[in-house]
Biopython code that builds the backbone (N, CA, C, O; Angstrom):
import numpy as np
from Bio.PDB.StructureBuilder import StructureBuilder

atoms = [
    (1, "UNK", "N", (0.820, -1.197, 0.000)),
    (1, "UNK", "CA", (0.000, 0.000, 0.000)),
    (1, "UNK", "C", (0.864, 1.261, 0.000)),
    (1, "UNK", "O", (0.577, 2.180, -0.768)),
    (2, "UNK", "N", (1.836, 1.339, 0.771)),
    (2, "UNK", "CA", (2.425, 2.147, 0.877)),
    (2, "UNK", "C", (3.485, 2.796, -0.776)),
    (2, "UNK", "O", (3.791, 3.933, -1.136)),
    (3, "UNK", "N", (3.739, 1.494, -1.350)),
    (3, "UNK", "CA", (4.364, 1.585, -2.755)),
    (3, "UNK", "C", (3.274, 2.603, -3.649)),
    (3, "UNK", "O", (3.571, 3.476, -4.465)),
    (4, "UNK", "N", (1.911, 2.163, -3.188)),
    (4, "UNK", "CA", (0.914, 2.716, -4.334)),
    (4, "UNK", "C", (1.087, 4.066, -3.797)),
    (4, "UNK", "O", (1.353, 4.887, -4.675)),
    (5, "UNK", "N", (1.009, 4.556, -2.553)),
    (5, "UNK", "CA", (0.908, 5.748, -2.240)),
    (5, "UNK", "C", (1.978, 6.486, -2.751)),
    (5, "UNK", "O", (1.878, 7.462, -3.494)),
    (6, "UNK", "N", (3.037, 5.969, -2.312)),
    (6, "UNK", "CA", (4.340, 6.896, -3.337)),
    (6, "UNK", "C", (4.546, 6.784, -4.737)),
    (6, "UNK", "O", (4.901, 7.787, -5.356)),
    (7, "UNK", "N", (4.388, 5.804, -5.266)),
    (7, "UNK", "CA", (3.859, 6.489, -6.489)),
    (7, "UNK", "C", (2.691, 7.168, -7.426)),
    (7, "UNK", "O", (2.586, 7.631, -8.561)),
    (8, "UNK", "N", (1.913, 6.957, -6.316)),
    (8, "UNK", "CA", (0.983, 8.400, -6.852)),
    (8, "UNK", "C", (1.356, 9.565, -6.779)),
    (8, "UNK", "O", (0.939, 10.479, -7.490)),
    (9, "UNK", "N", (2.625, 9.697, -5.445)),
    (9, "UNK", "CA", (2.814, 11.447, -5.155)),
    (9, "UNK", "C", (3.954, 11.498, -6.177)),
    (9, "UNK", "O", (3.916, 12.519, -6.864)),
    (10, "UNK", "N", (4.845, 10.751, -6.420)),
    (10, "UNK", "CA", (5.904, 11.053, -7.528)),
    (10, "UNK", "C", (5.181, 11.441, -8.895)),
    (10, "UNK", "O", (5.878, 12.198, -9.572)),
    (11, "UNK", "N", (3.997, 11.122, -9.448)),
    (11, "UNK", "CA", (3.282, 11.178, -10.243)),
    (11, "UNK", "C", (2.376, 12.578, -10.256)),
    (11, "UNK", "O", (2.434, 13.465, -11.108)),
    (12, "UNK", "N", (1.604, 12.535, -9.185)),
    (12, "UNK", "CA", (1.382, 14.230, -9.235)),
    (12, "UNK", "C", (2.826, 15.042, -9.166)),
    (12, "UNK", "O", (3.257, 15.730, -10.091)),
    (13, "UNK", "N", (3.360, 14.875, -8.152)),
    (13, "UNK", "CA", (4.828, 15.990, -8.718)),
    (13, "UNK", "C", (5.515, 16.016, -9.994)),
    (13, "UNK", "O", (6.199, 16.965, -10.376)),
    (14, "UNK", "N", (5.275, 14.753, -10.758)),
    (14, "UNK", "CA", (5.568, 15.219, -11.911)),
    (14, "UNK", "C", (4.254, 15.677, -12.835)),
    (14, "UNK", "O", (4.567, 16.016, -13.977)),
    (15, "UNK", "N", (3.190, 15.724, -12.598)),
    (15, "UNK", "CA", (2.549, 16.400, -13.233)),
    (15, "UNK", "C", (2.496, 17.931, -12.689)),
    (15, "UNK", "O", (2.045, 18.499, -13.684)),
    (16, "UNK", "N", (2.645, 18.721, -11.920)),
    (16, "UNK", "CA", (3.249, 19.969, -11.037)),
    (16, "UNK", "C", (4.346, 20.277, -11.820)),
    (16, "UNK", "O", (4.395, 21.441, -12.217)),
    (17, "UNK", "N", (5.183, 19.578, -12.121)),
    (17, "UNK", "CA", (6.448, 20.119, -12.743)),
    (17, "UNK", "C", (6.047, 20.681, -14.369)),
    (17, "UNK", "O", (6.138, 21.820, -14.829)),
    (18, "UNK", "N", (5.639, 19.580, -14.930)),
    (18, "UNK", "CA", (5.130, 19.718, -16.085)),
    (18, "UNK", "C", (4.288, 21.066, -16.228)),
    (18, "UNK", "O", (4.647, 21.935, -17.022)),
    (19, "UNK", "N", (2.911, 21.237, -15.258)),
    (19, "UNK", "CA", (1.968, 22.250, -15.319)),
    (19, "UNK", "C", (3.068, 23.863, -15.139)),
    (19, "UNK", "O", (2.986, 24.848, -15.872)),
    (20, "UNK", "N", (3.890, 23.709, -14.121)),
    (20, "UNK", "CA", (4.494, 25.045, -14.227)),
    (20, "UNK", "C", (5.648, 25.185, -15.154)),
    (20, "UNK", "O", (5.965, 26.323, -15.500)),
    (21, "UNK", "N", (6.363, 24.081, -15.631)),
    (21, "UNK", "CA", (6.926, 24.686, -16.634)),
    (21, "UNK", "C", (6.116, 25.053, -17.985)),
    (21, "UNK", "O", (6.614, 25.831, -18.799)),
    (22, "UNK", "N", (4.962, 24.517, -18.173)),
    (22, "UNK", "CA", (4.358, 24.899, -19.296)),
    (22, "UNK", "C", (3.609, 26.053, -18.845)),
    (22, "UNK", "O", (3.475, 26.764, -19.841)),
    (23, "UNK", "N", (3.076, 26.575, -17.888)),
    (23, "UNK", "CA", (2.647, 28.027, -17.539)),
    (23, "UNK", "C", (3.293, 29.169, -17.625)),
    (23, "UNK", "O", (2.975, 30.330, -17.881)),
    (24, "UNK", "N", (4.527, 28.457, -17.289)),
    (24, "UNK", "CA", (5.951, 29.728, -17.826)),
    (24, "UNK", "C", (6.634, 30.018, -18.972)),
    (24, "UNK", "O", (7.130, 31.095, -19.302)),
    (25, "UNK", "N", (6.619, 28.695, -19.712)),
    (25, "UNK", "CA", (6.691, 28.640, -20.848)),
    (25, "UNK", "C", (6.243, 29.529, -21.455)),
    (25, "UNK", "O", (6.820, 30.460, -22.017)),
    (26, "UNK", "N", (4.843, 29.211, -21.348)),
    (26, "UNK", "CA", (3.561, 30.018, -22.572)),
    (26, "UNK", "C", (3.934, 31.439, -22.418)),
    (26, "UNK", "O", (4.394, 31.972, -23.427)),
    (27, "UNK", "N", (3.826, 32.152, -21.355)),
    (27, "UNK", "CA", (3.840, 33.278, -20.558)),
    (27, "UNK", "C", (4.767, 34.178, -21.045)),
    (27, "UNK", "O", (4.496, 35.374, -21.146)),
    (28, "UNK", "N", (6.233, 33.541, -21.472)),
    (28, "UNK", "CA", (7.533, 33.898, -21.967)),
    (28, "UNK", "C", (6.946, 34.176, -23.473)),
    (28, "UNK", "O", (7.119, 35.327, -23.874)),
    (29, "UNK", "N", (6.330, 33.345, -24.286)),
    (29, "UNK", "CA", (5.970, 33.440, -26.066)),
    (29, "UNK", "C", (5.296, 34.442, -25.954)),
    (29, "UNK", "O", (4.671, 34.638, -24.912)),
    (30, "UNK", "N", (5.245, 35.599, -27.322)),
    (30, "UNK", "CA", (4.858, 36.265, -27.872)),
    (30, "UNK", "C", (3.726, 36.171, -28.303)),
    (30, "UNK", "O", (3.353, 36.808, -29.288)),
    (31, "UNK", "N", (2.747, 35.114, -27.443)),
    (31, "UNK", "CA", (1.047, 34.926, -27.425)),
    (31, "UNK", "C", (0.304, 36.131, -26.603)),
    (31, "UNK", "O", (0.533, 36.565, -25.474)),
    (32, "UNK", "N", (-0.613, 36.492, -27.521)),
    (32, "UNK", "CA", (-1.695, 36.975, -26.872)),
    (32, "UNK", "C", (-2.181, 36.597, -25.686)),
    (32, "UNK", "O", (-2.288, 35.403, -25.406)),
    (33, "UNK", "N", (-2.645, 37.885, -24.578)),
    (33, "UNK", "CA", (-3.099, 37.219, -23.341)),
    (33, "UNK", "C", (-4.310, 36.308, -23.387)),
    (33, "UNK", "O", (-5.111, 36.284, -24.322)),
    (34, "UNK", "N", (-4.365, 35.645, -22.417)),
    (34, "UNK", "CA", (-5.491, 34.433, -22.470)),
    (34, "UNK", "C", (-5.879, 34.243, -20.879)),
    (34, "UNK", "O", (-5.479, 35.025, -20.017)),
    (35, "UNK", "N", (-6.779, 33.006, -20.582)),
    (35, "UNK", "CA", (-6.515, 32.205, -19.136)),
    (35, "UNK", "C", (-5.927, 31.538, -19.068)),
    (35, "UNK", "O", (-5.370, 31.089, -20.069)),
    (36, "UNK", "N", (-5.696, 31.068, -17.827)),
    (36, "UNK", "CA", (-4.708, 29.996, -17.145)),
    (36, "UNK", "C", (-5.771, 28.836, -17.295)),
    (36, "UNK", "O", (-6.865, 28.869, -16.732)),
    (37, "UNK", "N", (-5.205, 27.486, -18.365)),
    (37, "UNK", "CA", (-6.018, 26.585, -18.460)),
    (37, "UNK", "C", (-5.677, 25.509, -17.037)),
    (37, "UNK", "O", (-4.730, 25.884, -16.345)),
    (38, "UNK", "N", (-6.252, 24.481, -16.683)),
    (38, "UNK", "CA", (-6.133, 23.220, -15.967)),
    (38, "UNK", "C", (-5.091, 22.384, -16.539)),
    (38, "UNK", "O", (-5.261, 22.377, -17.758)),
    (39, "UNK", "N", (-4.125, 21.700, -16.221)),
    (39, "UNK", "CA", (-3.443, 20.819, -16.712)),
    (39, "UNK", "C", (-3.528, 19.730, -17.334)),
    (39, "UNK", "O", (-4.305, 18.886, -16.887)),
    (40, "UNK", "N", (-2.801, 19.459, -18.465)),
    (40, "UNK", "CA", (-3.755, 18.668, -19.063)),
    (40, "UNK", "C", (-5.189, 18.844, -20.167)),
    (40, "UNK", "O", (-5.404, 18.392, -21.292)),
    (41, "UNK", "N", (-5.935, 19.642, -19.319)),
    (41, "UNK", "CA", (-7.195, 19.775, -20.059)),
    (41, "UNK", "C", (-7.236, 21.494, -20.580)),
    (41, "UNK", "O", (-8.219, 22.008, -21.114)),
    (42, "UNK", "N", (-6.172, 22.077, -20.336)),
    (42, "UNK", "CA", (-6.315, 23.779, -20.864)),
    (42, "UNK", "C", (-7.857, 24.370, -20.421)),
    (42, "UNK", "O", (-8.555, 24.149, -19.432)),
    (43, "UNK", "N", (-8.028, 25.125, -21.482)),
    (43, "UNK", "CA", (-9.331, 25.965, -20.814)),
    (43, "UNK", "C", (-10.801, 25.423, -21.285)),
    (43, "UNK", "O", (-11.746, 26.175, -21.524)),
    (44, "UNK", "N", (-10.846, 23.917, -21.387)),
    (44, "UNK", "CA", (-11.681, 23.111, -21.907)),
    (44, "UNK", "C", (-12.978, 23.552, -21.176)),
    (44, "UNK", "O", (-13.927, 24.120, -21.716)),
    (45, "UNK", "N", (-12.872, 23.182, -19.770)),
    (45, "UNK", "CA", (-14.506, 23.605, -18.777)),
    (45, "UNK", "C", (-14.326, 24.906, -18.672)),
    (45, "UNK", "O", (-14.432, 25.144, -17.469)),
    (46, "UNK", "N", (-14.142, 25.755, -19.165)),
    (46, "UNK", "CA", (-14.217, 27.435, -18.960)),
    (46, "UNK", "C", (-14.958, 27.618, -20.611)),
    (46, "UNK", "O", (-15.154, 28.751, -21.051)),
    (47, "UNK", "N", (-15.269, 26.561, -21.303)),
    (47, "UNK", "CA", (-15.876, 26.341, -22.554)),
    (47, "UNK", "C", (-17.572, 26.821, -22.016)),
    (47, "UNK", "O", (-18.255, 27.797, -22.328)),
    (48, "UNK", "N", (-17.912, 25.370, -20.864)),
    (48, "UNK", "CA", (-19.282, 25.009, -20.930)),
    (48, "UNK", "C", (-19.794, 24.699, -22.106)),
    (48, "UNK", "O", (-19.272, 24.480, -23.200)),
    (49, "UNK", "N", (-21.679, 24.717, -21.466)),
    (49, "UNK", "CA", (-22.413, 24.239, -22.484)),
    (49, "UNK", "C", (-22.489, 25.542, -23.713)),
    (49, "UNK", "O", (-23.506, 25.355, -24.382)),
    (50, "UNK", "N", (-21.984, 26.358, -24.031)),
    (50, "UNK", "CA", (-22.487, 27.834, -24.833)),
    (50, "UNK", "C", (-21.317, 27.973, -25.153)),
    (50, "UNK", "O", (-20.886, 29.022, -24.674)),
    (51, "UNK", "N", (-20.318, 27.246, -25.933)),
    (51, "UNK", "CA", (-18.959, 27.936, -26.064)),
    (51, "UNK", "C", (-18.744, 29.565, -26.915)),
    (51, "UNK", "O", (-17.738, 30.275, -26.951)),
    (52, "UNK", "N", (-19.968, 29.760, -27.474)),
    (52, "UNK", "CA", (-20.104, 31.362, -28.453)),
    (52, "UNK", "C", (-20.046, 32.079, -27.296)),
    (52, "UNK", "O", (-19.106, 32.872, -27.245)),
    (53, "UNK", "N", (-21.081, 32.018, -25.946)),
    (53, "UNK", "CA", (-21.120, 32.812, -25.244)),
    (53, "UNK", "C", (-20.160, 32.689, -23.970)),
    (53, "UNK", "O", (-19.879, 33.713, -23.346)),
    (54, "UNK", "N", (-19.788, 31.778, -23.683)),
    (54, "UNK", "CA", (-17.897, 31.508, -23.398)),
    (54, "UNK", "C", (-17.245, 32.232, -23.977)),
    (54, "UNK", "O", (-16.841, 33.157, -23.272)),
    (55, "UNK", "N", (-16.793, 32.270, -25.413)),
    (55, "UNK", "CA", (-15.551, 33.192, -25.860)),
    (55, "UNK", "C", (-16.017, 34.397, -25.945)),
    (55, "UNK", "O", (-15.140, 35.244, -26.112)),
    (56, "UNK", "N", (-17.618, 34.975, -25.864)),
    (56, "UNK", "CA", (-18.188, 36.034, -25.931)),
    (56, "UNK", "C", (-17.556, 36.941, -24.725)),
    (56, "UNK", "O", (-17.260, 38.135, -24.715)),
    (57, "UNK", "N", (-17.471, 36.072, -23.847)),
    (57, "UNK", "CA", (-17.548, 36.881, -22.329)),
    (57, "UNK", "C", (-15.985, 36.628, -22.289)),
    (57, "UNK", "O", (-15.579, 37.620, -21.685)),
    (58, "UNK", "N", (-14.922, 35.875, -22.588)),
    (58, "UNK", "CA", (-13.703, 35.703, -22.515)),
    (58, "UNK", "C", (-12.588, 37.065, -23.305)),
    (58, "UNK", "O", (-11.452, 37.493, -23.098)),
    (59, "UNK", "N", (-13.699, 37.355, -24.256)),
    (59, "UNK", "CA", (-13.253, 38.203, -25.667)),
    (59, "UNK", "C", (-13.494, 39.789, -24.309)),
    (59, "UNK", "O", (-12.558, 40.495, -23.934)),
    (60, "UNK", "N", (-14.648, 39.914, -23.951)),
    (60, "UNK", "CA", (-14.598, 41.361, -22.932)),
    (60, "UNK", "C", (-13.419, 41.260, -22.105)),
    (60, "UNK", "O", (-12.735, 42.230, -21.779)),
    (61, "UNK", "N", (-13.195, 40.052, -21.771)),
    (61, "UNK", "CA", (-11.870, 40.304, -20.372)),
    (61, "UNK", "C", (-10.777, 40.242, -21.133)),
    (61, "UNK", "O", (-9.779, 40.651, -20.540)),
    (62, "UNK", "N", (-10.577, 39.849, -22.325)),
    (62, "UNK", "CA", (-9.111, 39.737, -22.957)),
    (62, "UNK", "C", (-8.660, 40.276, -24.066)),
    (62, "UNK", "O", (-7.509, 40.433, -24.476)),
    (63, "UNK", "N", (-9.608, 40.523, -24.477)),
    (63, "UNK", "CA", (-9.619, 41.716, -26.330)),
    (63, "UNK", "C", (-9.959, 41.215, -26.912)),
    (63, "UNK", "O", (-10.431, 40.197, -26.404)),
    (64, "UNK", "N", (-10.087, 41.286, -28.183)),
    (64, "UNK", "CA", (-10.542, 40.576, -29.297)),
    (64, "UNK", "C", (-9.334, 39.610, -29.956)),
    (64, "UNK", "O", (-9.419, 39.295, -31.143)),
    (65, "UNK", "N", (-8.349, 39.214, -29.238)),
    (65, "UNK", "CA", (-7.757, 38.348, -29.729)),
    (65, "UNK", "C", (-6.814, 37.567, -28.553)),
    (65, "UNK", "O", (-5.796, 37.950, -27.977)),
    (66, "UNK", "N", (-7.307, 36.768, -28.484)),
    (66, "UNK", "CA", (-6.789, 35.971, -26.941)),
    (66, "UNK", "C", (-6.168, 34.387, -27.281)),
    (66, "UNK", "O", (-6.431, 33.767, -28.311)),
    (67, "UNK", "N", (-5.424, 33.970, -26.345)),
    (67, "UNK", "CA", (-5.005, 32.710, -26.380)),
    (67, "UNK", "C", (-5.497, 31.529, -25.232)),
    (67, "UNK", "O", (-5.542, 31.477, -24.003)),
    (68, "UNK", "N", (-5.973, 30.255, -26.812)),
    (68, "UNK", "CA", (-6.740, 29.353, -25.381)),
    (68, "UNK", "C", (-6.181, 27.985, -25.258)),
    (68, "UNK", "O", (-5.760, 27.412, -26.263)),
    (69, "UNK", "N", (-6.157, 27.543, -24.331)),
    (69, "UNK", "CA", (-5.274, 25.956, -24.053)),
    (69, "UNK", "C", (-6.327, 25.227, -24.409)),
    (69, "UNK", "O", (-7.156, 25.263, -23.500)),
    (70, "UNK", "N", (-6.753, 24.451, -25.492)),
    (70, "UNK", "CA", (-7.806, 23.236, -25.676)),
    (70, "UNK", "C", (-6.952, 21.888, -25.460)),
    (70, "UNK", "O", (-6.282, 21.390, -26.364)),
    (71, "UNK", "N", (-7.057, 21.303, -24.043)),
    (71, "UNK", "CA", (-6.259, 20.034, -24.422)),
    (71, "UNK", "C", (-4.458, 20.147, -24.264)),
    (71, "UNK", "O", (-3.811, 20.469, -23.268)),
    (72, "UNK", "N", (-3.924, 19.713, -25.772)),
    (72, "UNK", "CA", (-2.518, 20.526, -25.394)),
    (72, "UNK", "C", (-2.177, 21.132, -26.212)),
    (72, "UNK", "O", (-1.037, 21.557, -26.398)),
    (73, "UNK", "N", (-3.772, 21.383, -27.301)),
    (73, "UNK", "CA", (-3.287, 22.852, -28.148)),
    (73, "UNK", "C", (-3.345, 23.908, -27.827)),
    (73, "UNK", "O", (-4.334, 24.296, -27.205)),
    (74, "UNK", "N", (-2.259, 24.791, -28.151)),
    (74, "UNK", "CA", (-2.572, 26.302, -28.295)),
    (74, "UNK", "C", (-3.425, 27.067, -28.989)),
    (74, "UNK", "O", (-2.869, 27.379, -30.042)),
    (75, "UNK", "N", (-4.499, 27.521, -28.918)),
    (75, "UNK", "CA", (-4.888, 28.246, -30.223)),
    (75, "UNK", "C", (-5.285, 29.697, -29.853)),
    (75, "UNK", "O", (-5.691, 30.192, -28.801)),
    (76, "UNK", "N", (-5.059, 30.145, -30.933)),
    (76, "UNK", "CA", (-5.272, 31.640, -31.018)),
    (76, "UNK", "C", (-6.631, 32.325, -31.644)),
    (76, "UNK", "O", (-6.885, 32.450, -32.842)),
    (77, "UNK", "N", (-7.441, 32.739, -30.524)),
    (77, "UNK", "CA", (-8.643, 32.803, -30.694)),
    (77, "UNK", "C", (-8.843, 34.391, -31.853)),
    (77, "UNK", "O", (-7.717, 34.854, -32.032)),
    (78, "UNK", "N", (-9.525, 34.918, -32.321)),
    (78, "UNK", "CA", (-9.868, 36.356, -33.163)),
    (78, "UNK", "C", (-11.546, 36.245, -33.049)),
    (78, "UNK", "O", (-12.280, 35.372, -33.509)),
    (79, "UNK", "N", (-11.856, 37.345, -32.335)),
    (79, "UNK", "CA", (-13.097, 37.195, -31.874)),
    (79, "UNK", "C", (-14.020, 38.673, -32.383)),
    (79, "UNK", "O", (-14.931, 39.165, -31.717)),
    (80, "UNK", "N", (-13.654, 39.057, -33.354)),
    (80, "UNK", "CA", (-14.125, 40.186, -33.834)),
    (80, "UNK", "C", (-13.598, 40.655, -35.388)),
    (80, "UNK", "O", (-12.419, 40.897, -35.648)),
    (81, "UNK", "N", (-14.599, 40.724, -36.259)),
    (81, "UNK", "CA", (-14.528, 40.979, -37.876)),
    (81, "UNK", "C", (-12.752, 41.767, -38.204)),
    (81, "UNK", "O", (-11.726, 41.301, -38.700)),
    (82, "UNK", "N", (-13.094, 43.069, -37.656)),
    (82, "UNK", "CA", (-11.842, 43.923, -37.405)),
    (82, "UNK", "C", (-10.301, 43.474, -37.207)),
    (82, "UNK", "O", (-9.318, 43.678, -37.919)),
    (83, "UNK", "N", (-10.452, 42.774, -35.957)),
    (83, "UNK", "CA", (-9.371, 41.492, -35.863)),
    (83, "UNK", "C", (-8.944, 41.155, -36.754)),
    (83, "UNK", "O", (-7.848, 41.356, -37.278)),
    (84, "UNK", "N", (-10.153, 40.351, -37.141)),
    (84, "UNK", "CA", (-9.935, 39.147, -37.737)),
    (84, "UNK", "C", (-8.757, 39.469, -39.736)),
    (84, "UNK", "O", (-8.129, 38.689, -40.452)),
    (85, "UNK", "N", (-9.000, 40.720, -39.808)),
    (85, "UNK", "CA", (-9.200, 41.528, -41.285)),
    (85, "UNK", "C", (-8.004, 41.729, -40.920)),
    (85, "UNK", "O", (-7.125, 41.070, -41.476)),
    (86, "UNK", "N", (-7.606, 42.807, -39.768)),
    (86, "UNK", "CA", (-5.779, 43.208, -39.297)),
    (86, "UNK", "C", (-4.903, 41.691, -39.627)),
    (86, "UNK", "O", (-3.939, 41.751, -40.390)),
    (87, "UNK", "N", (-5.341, 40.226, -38.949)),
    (87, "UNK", "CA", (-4.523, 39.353, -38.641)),
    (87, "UNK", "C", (-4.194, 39.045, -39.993)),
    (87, "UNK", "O", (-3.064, 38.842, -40.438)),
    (88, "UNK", "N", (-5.321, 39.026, -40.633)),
    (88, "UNK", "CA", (-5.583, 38.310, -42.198)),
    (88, "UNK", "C", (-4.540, 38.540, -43.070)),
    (88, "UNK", "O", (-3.748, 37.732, -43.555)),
    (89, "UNK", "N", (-4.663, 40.172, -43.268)),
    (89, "UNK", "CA", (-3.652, 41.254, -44.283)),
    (89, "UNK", "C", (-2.438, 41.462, -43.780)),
    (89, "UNK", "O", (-1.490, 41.603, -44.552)),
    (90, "UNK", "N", (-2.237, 41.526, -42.189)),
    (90, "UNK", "CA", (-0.925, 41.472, -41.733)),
    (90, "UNK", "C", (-0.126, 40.663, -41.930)),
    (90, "UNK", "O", (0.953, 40.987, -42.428)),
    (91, "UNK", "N", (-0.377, 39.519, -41.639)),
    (91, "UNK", "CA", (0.109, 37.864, -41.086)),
    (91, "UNK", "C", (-0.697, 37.070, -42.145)),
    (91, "UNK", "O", (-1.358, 36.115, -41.737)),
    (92, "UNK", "N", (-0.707, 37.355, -43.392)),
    (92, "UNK", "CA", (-0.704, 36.303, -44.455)),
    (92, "UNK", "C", (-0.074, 35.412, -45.181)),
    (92, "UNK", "O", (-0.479, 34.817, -46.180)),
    (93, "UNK", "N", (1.064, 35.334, -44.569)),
    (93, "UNK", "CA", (2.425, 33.961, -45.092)),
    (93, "UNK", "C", (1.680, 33.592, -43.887)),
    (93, "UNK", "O", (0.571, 33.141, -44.170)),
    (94, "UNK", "N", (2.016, 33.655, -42.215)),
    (94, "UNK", "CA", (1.742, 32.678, -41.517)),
    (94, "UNK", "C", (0.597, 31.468, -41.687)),
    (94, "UNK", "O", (0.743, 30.286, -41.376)),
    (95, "UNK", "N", (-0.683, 32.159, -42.321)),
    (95, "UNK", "CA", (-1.532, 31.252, -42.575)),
    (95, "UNK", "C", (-2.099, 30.862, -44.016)),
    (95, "UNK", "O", (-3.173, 30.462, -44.466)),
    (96, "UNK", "N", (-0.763, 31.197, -44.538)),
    (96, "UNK", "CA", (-0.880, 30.879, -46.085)),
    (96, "UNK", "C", (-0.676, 29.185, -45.865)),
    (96, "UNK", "O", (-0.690, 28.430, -46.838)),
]
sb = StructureBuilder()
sb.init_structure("model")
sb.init_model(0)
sb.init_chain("A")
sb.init_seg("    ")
for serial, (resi, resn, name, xyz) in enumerate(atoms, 1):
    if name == "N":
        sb.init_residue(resn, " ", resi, " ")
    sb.init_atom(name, np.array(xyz, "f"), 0.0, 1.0, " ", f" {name:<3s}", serial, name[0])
structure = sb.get_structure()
């Protein structure tokens, strides 16, 4: 019993290690601000059932262009026409 117990805690500490080096990580890149997702699962339950009105209300606290952890992708949200037109014409090799 005691084996199972220590390796569960070696196991969360390495998931702790993992979560803050990837929080610092991100933090350091030249990403747009975003939330702090859950480990592992990024900002998946900060989705809910309404994800339009999720990024609706995410887009007021963060601008119209924010960064979201789905999982262990990064993605870069554009939440407004305007945005979306700057990123387009600016940054058109990137998503060529």
């Amino acid at each position: 019993m005691a084996d199972l117990l220590n390796l569960f805690l070696w196991f969360v500490t390495f998931l702790a290690c993992i979560y803050s080096f990837r929080l610092f990580s991100v933090k350091s890149s030249k990403l747009p601000p975003g939330p702090v997702g859950l480990p592992i699962l990024g900002s998946l339950f900060q989705m809910g059932t309404k994800p339009h009105e999720s990024l609706a209300e995410l887009a007021r606290v963060y601008g119209p262009l924010m960064t979201l952890r789905l999982g262990f992708k990064t993605t870069v949200v554009v939440s407004s026409a305007e945005m979306a037109a700057e990123v387009l014409q600016k940054h058109d090799q990137a998503f060529a």
